[in-house]
VEXDREN-2710 file (C-alpha; in Angstrom, 1 decimal):
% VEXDREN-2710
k/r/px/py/pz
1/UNK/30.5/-45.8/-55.2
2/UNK/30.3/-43.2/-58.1
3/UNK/26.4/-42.8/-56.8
4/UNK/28.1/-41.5/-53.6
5/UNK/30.4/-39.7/-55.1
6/UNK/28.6/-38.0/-57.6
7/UNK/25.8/-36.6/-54.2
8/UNK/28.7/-35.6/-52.2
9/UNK/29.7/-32.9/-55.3
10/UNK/26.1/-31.7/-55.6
11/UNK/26.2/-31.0/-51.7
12/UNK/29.3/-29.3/-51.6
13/UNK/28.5/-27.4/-54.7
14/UNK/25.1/-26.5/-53.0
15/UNK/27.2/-25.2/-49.7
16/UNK/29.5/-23.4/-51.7
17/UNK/26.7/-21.5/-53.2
18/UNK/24.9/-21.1/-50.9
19/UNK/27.9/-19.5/-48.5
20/UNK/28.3/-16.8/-51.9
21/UNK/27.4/-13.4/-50.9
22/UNK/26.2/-10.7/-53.3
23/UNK/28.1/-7.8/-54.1
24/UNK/27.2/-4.2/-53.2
25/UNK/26.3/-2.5/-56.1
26/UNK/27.3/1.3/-56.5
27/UNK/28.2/4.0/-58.1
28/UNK/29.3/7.8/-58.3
29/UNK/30.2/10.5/-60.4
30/UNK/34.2/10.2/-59.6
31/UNK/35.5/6.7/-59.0
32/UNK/39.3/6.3/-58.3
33/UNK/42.0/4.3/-56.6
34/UNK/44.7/5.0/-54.0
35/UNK/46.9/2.3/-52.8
36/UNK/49.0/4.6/-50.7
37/UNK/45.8/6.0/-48.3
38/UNK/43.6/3.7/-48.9
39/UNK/44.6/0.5/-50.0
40/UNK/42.6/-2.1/-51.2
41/UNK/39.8/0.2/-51.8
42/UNK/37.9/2.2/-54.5
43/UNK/37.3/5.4/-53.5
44/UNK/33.7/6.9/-54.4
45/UNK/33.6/11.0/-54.6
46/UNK/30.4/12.8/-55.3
47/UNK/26.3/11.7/-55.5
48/UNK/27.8/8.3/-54.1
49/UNK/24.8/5.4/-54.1
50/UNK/25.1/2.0/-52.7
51/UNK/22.3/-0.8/-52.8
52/UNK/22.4/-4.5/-51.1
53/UNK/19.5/-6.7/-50.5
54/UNK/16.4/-4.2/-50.0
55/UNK/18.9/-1.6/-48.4
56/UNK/20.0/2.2/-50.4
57/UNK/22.4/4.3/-49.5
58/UNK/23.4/7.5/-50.6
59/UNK/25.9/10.0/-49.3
60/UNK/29.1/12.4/-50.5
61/UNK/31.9/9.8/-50.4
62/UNK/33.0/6.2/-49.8
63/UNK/35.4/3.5/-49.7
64/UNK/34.3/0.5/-51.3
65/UNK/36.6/-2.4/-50.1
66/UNK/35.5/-5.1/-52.9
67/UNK/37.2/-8.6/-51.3
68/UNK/35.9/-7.6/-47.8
69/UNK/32.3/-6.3/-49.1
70/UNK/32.6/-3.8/-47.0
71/UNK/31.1/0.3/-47.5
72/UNK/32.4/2.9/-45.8
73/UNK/30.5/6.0/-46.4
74/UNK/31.3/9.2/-45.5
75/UNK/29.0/12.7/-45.2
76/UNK/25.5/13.4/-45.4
77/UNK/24.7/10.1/-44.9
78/UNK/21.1/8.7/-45.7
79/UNK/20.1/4.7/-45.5
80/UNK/16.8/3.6/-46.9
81/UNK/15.6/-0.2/-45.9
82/UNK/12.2/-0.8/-47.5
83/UNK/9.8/1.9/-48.1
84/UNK/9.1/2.7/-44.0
85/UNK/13.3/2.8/-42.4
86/UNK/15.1/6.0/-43.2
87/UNK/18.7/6.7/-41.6
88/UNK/20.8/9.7/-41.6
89/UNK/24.2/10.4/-40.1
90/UNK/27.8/11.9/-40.3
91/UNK/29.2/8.7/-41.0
92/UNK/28.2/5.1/-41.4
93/UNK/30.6/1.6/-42.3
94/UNK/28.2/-1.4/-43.6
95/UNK/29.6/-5.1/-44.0
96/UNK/27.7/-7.0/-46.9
97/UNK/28.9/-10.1/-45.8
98/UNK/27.4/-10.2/-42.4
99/UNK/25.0/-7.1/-42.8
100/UNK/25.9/-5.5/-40.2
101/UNK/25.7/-1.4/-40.3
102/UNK/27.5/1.0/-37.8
103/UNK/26.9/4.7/-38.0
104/UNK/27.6/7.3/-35.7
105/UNK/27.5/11.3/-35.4
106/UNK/24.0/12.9/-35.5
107/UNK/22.3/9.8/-36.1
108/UNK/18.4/9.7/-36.7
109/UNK/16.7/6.6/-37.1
110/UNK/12.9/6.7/-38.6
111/UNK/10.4/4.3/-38.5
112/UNK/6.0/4.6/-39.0
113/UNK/6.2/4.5/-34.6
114/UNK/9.1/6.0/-33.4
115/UNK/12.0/8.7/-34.6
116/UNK/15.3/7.3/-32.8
117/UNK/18.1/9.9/-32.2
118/UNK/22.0/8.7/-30.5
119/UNK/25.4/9.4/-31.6
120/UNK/26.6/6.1/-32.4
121/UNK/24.1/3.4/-33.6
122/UNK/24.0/-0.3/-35.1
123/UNK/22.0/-2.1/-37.2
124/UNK/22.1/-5.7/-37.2
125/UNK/19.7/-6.3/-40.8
126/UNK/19.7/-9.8/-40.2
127/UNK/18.0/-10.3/-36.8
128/UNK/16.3/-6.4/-37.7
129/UNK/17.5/-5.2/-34.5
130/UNK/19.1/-1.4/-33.8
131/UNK/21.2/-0.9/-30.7
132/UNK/23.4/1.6/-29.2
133/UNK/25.6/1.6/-25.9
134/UNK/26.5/5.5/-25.7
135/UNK/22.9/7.1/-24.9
136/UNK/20.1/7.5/-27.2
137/UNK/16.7/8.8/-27.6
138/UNK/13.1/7.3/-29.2
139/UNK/10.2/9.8/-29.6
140/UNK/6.6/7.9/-30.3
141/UNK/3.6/9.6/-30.5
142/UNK/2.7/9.5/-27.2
143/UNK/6.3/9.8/-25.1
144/UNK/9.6/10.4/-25.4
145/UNK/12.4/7.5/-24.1
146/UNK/15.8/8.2/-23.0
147/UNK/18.6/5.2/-21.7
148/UNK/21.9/4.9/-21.7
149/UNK/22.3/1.6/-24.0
150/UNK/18.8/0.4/-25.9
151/UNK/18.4/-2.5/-28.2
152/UNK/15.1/-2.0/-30.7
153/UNK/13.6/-4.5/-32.4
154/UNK/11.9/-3.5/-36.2
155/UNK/9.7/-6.2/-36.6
156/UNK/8.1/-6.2/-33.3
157/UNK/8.7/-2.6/-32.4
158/UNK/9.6/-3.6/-29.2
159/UNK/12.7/-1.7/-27.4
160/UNK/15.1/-2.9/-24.4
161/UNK/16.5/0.0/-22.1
162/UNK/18.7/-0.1/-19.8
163/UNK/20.8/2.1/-17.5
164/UNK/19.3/5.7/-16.6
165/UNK/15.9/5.1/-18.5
166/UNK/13.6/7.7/-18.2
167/UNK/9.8/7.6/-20.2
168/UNK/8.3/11.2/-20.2
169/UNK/4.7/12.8/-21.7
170/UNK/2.6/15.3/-20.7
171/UNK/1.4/13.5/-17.5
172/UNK/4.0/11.3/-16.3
173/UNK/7.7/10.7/-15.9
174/UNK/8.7/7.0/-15.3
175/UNK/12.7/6.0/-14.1
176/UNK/14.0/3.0/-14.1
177/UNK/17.4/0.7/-15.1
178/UNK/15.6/-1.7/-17.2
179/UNK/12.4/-1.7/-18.9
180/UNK/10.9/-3.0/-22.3
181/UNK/8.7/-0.8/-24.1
182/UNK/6.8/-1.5/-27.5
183/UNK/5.9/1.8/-29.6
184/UNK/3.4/0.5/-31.4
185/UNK/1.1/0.0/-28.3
186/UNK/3.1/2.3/-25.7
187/UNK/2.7/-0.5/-23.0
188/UNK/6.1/-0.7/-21.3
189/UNK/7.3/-3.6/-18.9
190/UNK/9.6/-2.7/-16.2
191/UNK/12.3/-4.6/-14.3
192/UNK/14.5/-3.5/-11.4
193/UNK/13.7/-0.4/-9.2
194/UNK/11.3/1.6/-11.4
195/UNK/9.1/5.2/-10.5
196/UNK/6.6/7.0/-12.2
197/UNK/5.5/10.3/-11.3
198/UNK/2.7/12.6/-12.4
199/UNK/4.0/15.4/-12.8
200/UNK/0.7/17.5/-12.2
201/UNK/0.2/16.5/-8.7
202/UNK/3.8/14.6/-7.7
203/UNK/1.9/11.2/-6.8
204/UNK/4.4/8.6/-7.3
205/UNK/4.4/4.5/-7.8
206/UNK/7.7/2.3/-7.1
207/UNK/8.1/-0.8/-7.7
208/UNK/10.7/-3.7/-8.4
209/UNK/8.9/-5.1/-11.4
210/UNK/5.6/-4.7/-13.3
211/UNK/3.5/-3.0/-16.0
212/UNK/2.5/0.4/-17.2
213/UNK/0.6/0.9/-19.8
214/UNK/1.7/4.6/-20.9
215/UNK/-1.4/5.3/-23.3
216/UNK/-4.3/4.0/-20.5
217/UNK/-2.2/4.8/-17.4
218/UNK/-3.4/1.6/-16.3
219/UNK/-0.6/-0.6/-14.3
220/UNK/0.2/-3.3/-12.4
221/UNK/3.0/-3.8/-10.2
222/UNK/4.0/-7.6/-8.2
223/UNK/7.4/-6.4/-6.8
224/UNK/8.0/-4.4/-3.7
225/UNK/5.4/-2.0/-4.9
226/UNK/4.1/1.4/-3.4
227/UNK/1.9/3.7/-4.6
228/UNK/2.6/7.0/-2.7
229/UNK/-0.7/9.5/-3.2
230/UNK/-0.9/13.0/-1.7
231/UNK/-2.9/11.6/1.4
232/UNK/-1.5/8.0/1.5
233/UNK/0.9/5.2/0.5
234/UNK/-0.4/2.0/-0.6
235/UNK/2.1/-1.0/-0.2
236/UNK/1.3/-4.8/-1.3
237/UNK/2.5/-7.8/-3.1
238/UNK/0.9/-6.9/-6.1
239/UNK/-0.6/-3.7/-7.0
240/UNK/-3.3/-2.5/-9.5
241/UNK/-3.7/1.2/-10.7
242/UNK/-6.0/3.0/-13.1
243/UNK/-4.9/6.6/-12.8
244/UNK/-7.7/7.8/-15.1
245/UNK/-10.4/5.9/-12.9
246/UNK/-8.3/6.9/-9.4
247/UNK/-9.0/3.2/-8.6
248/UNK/-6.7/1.2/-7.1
249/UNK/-6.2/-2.7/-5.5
250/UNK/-3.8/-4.6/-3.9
251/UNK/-3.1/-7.8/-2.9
252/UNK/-1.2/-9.7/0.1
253/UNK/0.5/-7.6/2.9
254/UNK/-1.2/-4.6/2.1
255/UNK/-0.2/-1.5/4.2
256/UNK/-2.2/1.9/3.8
257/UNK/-0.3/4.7/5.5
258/UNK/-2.6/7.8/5.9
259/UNK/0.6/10.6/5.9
260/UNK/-2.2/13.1/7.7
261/UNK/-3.9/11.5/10.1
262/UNK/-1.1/9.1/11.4
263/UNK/-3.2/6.4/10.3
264/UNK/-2.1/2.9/8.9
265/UNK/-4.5/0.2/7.6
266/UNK/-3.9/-3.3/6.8
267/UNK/-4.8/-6.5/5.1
268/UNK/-4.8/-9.2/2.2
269/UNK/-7.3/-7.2/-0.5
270/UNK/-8.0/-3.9/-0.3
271/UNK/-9.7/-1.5/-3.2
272/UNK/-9.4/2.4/-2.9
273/UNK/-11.2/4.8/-4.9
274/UNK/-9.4/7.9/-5.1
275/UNK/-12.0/10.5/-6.4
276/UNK/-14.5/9.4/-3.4
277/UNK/-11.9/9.2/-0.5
278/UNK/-12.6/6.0/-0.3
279/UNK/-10.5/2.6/1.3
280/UNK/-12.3/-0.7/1.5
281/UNK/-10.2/-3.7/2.7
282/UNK/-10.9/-7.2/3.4
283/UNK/-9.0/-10.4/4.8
284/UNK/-7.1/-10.3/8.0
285/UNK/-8.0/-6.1/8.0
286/UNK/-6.6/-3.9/10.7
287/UNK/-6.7/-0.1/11.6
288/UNK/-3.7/0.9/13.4
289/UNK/-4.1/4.2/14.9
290/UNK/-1.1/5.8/16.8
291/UNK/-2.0/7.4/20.6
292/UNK/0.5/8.8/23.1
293/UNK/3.0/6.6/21.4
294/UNK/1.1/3.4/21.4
295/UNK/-0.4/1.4/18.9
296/UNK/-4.4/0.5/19.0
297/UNK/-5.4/-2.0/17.0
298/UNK/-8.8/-2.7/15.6
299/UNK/-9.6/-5.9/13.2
300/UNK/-12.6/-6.9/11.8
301/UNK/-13.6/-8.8/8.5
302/UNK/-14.2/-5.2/6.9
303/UNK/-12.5/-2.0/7.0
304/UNK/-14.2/0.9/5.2
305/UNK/-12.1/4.3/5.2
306/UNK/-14.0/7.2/4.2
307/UNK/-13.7/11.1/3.4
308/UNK/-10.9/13.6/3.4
309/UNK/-8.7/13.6/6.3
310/UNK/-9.8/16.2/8.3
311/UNK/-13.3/14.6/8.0
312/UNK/-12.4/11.0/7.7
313/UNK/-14.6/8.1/9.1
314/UNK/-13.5/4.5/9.8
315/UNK/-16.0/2.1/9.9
316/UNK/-14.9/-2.0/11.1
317/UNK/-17.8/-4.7/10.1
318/UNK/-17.9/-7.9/12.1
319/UNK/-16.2/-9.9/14.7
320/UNK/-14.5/-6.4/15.6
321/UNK/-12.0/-6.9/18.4
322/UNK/-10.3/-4.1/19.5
323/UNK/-5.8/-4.0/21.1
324/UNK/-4.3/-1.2/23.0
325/UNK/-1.6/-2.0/26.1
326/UNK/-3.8/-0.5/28.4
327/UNK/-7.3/-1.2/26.1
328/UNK/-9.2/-3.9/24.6
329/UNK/-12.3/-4.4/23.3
330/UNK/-14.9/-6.4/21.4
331/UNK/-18.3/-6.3/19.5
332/UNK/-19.4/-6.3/16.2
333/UNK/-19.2/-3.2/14.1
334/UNK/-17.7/0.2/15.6
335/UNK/-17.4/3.5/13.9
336/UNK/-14.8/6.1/14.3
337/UNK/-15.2/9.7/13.2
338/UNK/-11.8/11.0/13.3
339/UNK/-13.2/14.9/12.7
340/UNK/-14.9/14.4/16.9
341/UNK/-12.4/11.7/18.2
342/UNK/-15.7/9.9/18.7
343/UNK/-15.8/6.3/18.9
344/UNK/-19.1/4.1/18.6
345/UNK/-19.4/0.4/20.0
346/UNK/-22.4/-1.4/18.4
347/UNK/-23.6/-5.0/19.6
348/UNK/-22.9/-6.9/22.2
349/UNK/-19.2/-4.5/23.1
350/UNK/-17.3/-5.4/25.6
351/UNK/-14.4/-3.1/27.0
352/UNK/-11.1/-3.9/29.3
353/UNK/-9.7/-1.3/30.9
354/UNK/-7.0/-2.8/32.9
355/UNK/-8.7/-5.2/35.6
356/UNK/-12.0/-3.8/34.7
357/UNK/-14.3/-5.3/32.2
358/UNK/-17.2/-2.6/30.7
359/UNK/-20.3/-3.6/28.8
360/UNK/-23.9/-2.4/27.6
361/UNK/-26.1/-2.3/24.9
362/UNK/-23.8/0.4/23.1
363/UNK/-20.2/1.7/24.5
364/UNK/-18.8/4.8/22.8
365/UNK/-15.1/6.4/23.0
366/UNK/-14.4/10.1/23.0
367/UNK/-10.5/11.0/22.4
368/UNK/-9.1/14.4/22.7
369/UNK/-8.1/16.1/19.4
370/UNK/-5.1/17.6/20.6
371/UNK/-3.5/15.1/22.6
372/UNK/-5.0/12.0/20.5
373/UNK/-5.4/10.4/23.8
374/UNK/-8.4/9.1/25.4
375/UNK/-10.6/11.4/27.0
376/UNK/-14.0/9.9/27.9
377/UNK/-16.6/7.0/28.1
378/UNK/-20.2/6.5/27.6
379/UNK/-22.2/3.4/28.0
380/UNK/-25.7/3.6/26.8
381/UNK/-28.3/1.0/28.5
382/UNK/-27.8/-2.1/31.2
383/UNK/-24.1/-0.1/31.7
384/UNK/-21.6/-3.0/33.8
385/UNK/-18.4/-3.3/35.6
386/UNK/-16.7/-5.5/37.0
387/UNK/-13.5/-6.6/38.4
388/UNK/-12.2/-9.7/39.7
389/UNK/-11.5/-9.8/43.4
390/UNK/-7.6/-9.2/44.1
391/UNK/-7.5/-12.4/45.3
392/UNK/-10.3/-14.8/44.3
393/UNK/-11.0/-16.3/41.4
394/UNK/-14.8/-16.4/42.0
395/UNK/-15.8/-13.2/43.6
396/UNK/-16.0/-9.8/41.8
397/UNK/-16.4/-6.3/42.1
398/UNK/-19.8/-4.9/40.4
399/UNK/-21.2/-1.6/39.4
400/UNK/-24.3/-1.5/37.1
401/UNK/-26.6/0.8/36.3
402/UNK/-28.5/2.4/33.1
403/UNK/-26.1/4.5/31.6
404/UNK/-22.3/5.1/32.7
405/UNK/-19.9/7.7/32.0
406/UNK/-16.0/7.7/33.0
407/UNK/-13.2/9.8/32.1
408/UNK/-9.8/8.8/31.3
409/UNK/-6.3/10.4/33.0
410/UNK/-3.5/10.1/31.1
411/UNK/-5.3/7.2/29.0
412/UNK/-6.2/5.5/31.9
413/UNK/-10.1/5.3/33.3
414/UNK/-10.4/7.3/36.7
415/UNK/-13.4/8.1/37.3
416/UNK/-16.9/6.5/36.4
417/UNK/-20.4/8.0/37.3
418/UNK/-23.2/5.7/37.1
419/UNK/-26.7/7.0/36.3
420/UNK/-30.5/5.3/36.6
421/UNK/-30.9/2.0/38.8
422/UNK/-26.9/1.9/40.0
423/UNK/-26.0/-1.2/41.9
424/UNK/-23.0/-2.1/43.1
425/UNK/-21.5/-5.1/45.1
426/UNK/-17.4/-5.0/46.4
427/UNK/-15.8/-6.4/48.3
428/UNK/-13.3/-5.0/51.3
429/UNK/-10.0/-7.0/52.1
430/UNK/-8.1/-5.7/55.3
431/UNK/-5.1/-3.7/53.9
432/UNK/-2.6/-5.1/56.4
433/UNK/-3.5/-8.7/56.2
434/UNK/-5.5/-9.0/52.6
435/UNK/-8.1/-10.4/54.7
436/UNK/-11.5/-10.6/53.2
437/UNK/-13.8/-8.7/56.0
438/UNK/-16.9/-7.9/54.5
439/UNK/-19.2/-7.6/51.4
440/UNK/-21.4/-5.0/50.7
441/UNK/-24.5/-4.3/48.4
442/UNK/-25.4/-0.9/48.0
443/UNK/-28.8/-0.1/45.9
444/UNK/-28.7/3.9/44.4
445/UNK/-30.2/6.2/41.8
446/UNK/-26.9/7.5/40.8
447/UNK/-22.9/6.5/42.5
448/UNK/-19.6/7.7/41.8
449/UNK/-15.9/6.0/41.6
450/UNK/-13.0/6.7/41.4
451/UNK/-10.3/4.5/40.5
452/UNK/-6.6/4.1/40.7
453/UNK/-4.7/1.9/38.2
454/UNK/-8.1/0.2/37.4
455/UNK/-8.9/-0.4/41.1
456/UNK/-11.9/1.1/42.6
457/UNK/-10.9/3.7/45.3
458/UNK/-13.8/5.2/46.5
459/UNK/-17.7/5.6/45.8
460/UNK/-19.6/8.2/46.6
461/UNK/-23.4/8.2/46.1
462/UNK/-25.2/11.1/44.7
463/UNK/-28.3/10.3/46.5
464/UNK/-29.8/8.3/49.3
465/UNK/-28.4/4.7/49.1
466/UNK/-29.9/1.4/50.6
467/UNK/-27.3/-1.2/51.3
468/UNK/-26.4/-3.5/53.2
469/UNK/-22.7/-5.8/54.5
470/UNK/-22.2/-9.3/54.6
471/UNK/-19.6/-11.2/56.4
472/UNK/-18.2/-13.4/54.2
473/UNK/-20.1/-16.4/55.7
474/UNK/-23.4/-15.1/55.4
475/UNK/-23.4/-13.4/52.0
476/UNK/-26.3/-14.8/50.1
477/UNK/-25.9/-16.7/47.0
478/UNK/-28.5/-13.9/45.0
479/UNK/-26.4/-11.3/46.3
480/UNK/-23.0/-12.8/44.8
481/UNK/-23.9/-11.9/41.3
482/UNK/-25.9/-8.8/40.2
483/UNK/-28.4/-9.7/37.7
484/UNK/-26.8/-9.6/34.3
485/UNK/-23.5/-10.2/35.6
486/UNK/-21.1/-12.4/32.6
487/UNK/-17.8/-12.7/33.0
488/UNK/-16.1/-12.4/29.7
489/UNK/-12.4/-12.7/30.1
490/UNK/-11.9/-15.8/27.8
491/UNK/-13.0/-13.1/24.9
492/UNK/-10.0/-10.9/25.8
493/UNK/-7.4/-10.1/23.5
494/UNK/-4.6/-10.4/25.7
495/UNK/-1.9/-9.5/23.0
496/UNK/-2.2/-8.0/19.4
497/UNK/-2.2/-11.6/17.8
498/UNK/-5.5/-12.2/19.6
499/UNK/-7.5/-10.1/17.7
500/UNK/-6.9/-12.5/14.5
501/UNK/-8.2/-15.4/16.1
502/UNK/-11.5/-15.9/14.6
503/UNK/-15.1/-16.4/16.5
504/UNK/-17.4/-19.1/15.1
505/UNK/-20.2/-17.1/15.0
506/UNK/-20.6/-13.0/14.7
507/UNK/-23.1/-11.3/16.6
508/UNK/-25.7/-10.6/14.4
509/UNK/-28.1/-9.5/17.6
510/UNK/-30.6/-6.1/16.3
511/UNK/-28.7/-2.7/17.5
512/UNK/-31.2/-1.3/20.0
513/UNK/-32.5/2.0/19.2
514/UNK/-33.6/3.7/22.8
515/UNK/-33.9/7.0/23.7
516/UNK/-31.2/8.0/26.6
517/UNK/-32.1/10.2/29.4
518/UNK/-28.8/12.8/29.5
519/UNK/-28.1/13.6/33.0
520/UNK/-29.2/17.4/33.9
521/UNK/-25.3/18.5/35.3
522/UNK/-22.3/16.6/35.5
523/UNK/-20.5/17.0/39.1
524/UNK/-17.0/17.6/39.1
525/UNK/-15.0/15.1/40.5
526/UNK/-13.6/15.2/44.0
527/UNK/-9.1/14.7/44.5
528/UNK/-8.1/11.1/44.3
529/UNK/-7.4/10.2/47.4
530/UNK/-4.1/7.5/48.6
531/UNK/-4.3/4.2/47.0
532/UNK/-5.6/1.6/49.4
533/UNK/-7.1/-1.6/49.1
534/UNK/-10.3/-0.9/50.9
535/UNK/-13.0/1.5/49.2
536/UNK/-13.3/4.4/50.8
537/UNK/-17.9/5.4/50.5
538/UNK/-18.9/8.6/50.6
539/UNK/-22.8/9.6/51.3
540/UNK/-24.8/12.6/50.5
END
């Protein structure tokens, strides 16, 4: 029992000392007492110096409250922790007990990283944290911070702003409500609804949450984040940007929005190299373009967007498939100069153009620069058409020749002049009764159309034609079908969620390189005539 006794009084006597805190030494050339102002205190006038655990103080005059512990110092304040800390302010009140420091007007805070200026600041010396709630200012080497509360951390240099923070240097200007920024490194962490602007050329970067690394200008963003350039705005789930390099990536839902060119690219990666002009994206990539207030949409497994904007080039890689309300399209690469409006079509293309399908060896698109709507079409070698007959599923309008070049109306395709080895077979329905009448074959070096809402209308043949109509119980199986004739509708993007749907295999067929005869004049086209469901055939 004594035993017990005897380890429960070393304990307590341990706690007790333990729990004893030191005194603050201190002295001063006039050292006095006034119960009626001040009482309970000795008051300290004149070269007044105070030291407690590692920390000096000097200033003009104090109170010195011995059973609290507590220092209040007054004028010309200057606090000294260690040999890299220096203080001064107006006034400043430190408790021994729990060494905790207040001081306030004209404070200025100095560490090796970092000169901290605010009005009212406090030291906690035991967790070697700083703090102030009524604005304040840190100046590093490389930028100056300004928030309305801040809480910095000694030991890890690491500071905690929030409320109306702004970062500023030479190049940039970052806002924000929240962000953590260590001096030593200048690498800043931001969280809430941050920008940062350069201030030479006004590109800008939001974002929700991420990382800025003020001494690289290398960031990374993962929240809500947009980079908005002089020529574009990059949005995606996660952002990467080296401003020094002008390189940037993104990740997941990317959206590219060329401000110039009305141009907006899309996808799951994407890189983009500033300095070159130059967009590259990959996974699920689409090129919206914006014509006569529609939406075309081109896909392929590779988007590459090249040059300034009034010389920009678009270029699609693979499995390309092409969505417009009134235009679709597929093949496997296509280029787009945006400079011409000119549009190139390479292996295996395919075109719809309402109930017409379009294909050959190469199709290329000409759009008008001042309208940005379609103007024109050429197609280059073994040039087809065809449409399905209004009202059978196995017959089909045909025109083929060598080459073939239409021109749209008001974005639609109305008229088409075939040239070199045109064939053509269509057939006539009566236009009361929808009866099928005749077929007819018609064999011509060059032939006409014109069209109405993507039915043929008339033909007229430029020179002597050979032709001859079937009734529709003598029409020869060989005649049925020119030669080449595929029918590709089951290819057809019939809405914009077609184009994602992926082919097994790309066409990976040689581009053929042949030289194309250009006609010697282009005629001009005759007045539509009245739709009717007949086609009207014009001789010269």
């Amino acid at each position: 029992m004594k035993r017990i006794f005897f380890l429960l009084l070393v304990i307590s006597v341990s706690i007790s000392f333990s729990q004893e805190k030191k005194k603050i030494e201190y002295e001063a050339e006039i050292q006095e007492a006034d119960e009626e102002k001040f009482p309970g205190a000795t008051v300290l006038i004149g070269n007044v110096k105070m030291k407690h655990e590692g920390v000096d103080l000097t200033c003009q005059q104090a109170l010195y409250y011995r059973k609290e512990n507590f220092f209040k110092a007054i004028g010309n304040v200057f606090i000294k922790q260690g040999d890299t800390i220096t203080q001064t302010s107006d006034y400043a009140d430190y408790d021994a007990n729990s060494k905790q420091a207040l001081s306030w007007g004209n404070v200025v805070l100095t560490d090796p990283t970092m000169v901290l200026t605010t009005d009212t600041l406090q030291f906690d010396r035991i967790n070697q944290k700083l703090y102030y709630q009524s604005y304040g200012t840190i100046k590093d080497e490389t930028n100056t911070l300004k928030s309305k509360n801040g809480n910095y951390y000694l030991e890890t240099k690491k500071f905690i702003a929030t409320t109306r923070v702004t970062v500023v240097n030479p190049e940039h200007n970052l806002e924000s409500n929240h962000l953590d920024y260590y001096t030593e490194t200048g690498l800043a962490y931001l969280y809430g609804p941050s920008t940062i602007t350069n201030t030479e050329n006004q590109n800008r970067i939001y974002c929700e949450r991420g990382f800025y690394n003020t001494k690289t200008d290398i960031s990374h963003f993962v929240k809500n984040a947009k980079i908005f350039l002089k020529e574009r705005t990059i949005e995606g789930d996660s952002l990467y940007y080296d401003k020094k390099r002008g390189f940037a990536s993104a990740t997941n839902n990317i959206q590219v929005i060329d401000t110039v060119q009305n141009f907006i690219s899309k996808g799951n990666y994407a890189e983009l190299f500033e300095k070159k002009d130059s967009l590259f994206i990959i996974k699920k990539a689409v090129a919206i373009s914006i014509i006569d207030k529609d939406s075309m949409f081109v896909h392929g497994d590779t988007l590459l967007v090249t040059g300034k904007p009034e010389k920009r080039i678009i270029r699609t890689y693979h499995r390309v498939k092409i969505f417009k309300s009134d235009l679709q399209g597929k093949c496997d690469s296509i280029y787009t100069n945006q400079e011409t409006g000119y549009t190139k079509m390479y292996r295996n293309p395919v075109i719809w153009s309402e109930e017409n399908q379009i294909t050959g060896d190469s199709i290329y698109l000409q759009s008008n620069l001042e309208t940005e709507k379609l103007d024109s079409l050429k197609v280059f070698n073994n040039a087809f058409i065809v449409s399905k007959d209004s009202l059978s599923l196995e017959d089909f309008n045909q025109i083929k020749g060598r080459n073939m070049f239409g021109k749209f109306e008001n974005s639609k395709l109305k008229t088409l002049l075939v040239l070199g080895n045109a064939e053509s077979v269509y057939y006539n329905r009566n236009d009361e009764t929808d009866i099928l009448e005749t077929i007819t074959k018609e064999i011509s070096s060059n032939i006409e159309f014109t069209l109405d809402d993507g039915v043929i209308e008339t033909i007229k043949y430029l020179k002597k034609s050979d032709g001859k109509t079937y009734p529709p119980s003598m029409l020869p199986e060989e005649v049925r079908r020119l030669k080449g004739f595929i029918w590709r509708e089951d290819e057809q993007p019939k809405k914009m969620q077609d184009i994602f749907i992926q082919d097994k295999e790309r066409d990976r067929t040689p581009v053929k390189k042949k030289s194309i005869q250009k006609p010697a004049a282009i005629l001009d086209k005759e007045p539509s005539p009245k739709k009717k469901k007949g086609i009207s055939k014009i001789d010269n």
